[in-house]
Structure formats: C-alpha cells, structure tokens
C-alpha positions as CSV (number, residue, x, y, z in Angstrom):
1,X,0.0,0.0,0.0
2,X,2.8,2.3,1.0
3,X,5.0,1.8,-2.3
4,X,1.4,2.3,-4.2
5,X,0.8,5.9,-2.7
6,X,4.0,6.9,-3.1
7,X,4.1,6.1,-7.2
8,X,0.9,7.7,-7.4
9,X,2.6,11.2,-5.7
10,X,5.8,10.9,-7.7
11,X,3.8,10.5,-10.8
12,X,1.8,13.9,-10.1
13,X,4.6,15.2,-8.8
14,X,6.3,14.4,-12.4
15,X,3.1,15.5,-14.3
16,X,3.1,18.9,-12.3
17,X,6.9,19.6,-12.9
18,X,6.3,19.0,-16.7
19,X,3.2,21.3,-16.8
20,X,4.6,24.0,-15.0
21,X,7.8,24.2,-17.2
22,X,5.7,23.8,-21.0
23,X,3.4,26.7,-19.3
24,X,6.7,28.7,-18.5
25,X,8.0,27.9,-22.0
26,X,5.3,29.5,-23.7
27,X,5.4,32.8,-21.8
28,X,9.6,32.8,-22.3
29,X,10.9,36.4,-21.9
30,X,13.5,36.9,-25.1
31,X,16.5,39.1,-24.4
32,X,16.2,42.7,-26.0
33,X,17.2,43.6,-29.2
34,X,20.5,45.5,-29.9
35,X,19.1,47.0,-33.1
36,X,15.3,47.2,-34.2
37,X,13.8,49.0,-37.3
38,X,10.5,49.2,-37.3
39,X,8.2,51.0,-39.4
40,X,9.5,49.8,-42.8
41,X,9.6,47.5,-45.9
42,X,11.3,44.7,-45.1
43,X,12.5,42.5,-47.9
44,X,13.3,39.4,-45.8
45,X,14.2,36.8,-49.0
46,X,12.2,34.0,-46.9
47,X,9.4,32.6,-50.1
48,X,6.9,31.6,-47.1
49,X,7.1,35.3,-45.7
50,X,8.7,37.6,-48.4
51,X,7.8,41.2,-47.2
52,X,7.3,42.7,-43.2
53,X,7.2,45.8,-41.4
54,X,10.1,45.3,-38.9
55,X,12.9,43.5,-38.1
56,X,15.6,42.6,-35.0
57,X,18.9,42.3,-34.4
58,X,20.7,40.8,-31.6
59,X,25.0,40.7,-31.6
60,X,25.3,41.8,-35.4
61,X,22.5,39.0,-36.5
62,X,19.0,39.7,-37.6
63,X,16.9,37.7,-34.8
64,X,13.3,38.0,-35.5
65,X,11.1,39.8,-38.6
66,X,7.8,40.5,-38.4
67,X,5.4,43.0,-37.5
68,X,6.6,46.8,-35.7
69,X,3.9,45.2,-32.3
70,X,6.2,41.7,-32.4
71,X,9.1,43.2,-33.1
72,X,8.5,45.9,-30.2
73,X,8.5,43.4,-28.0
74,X,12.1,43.0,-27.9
75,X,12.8,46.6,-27.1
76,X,14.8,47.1,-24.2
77,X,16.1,49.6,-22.4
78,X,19.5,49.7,-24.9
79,X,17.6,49.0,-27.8
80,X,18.8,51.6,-30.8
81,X,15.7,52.1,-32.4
82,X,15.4,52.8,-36.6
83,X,12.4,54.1,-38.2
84,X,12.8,53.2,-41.2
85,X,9.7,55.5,-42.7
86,X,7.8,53.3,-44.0
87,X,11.1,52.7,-46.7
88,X,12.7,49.6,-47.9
89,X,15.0,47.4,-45.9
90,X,16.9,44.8,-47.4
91,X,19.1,42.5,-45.8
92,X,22.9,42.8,-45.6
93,X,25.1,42.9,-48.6
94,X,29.0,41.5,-48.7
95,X,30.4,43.2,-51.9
96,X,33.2,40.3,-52.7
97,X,34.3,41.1,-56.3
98,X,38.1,41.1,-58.1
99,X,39.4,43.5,-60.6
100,X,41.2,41.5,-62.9
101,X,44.6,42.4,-63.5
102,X,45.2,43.3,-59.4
103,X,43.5,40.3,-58.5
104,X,45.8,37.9,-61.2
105,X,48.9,39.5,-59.8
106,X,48.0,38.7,-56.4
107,X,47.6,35.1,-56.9
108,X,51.9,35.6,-57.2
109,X,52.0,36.7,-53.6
110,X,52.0,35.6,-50.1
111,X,50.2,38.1,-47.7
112,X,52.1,38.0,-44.4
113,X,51.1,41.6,-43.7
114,X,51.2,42.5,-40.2
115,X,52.8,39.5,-38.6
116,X,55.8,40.0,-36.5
117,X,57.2,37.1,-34.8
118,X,60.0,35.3,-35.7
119,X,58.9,32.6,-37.1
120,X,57.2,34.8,-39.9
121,X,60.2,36.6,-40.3
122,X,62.4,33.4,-41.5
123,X,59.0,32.6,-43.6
124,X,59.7,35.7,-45.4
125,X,63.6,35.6,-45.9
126,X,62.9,31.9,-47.3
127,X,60.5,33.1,-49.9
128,X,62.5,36.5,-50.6
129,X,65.6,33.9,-51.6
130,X,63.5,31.7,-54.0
131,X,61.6,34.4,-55.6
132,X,62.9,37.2,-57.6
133,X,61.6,40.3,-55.3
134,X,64.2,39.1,-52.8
C-alpha cells in the first residue's frame, strides 16, 4: 500500500513539474534587441514570408522579422531604435568582387602583412631567396 501511494505522488509530482515548465516555456521572456527597425519594408528573401514591417537584431544577427507590435517586444532599455519610414530594408550585402589584373597579380604573392614574430620573419627571408623580389 505504501510503495502504491508513493508512485501515485511521484507520478503527479512528475506531471506537475512537466506542466509548469511547458506553461513557462510559452510565456519565455527573449533578451532585448540591440538594433530594431520598425516602421518599414522589409524585404526578408524568406518565399513563405517575403515582405514585413520590422525587423531585430541581436550581436550583429537579424533575430526576428515580423510585424513593428512583435518586433517591439524586444525593445529594451538599450535598444537603438530605426524608423525606417515606411522605406525599404533589405538585408545585408557582402560586396566580394576582383578587378582582374590586381586580383591575377596577387595570386603571385604571399600576404604575411602584419605579422611579427620570428617565425614569420624566416617565412619571409625563405620566400625573398626563392623568388625574384628578394
């Protein structure tokens, strides 16, 4: 009888525990934003949601898109805050391009630039003997 009773309060004891912490999940506070802009077009490349009105950005990565009321929500007392104007917003470009003759010229060379130790140093008097800038 004992060992009965006591399954029965470790199982709601277990039940309760899980509850409580899918209930607390749902209500999860997200850290605040570094960066929001709000009022604007967002372009956001995503097929499944290709426009919005605001977007996030936590440690140099956008976070969240959406609306300006779900984006407020992770305005914090830091938070820069960008009206964009009702404007477009498009995401981050990396310009990585090569002009020809500069670029084929420095397939020919070894960038050490900045490096100081010794072991760099001999790296460079090696390669200054066996090429003909040396």
């Amino acid at each position: 009888m004992k060992i009965r009773s006591l399954r029965v309060i470790l199982q709601t004891l277990l039940l309760v525990l899980c509850v409580a912490s899918f209930t607390r999940g749902q209500g999860r506070i997200v850290e605040a934003a570094d960066i929001i802009v709000v009022h604007g077009r967002v372009y956001t490349e995503d097929p499944k949601q290709p426009w919005a009105q605001a977007v996030a950005i936590y440690h140099g990565k956008i976070v969240a898109v959406g609306t300006d009321p779900e984006i407020e929500r992770r305005r914090g007392m830091g938070t820069k805050v960008i009206n964009a104007g009702g404007k477009l917003v498009l995401p981050g470009f990396v310009d990585c391009h090569i002009h020809f003759i500069d670029g084929s010229f420095s397939l020919g060379r070894v960038n050490l630039e900045g490096q100081k130790t010794r072991r760099h140093s001999k790296t460079i008097a090696r390669i200054r003997l066996r090429t003909s800038w040396g």
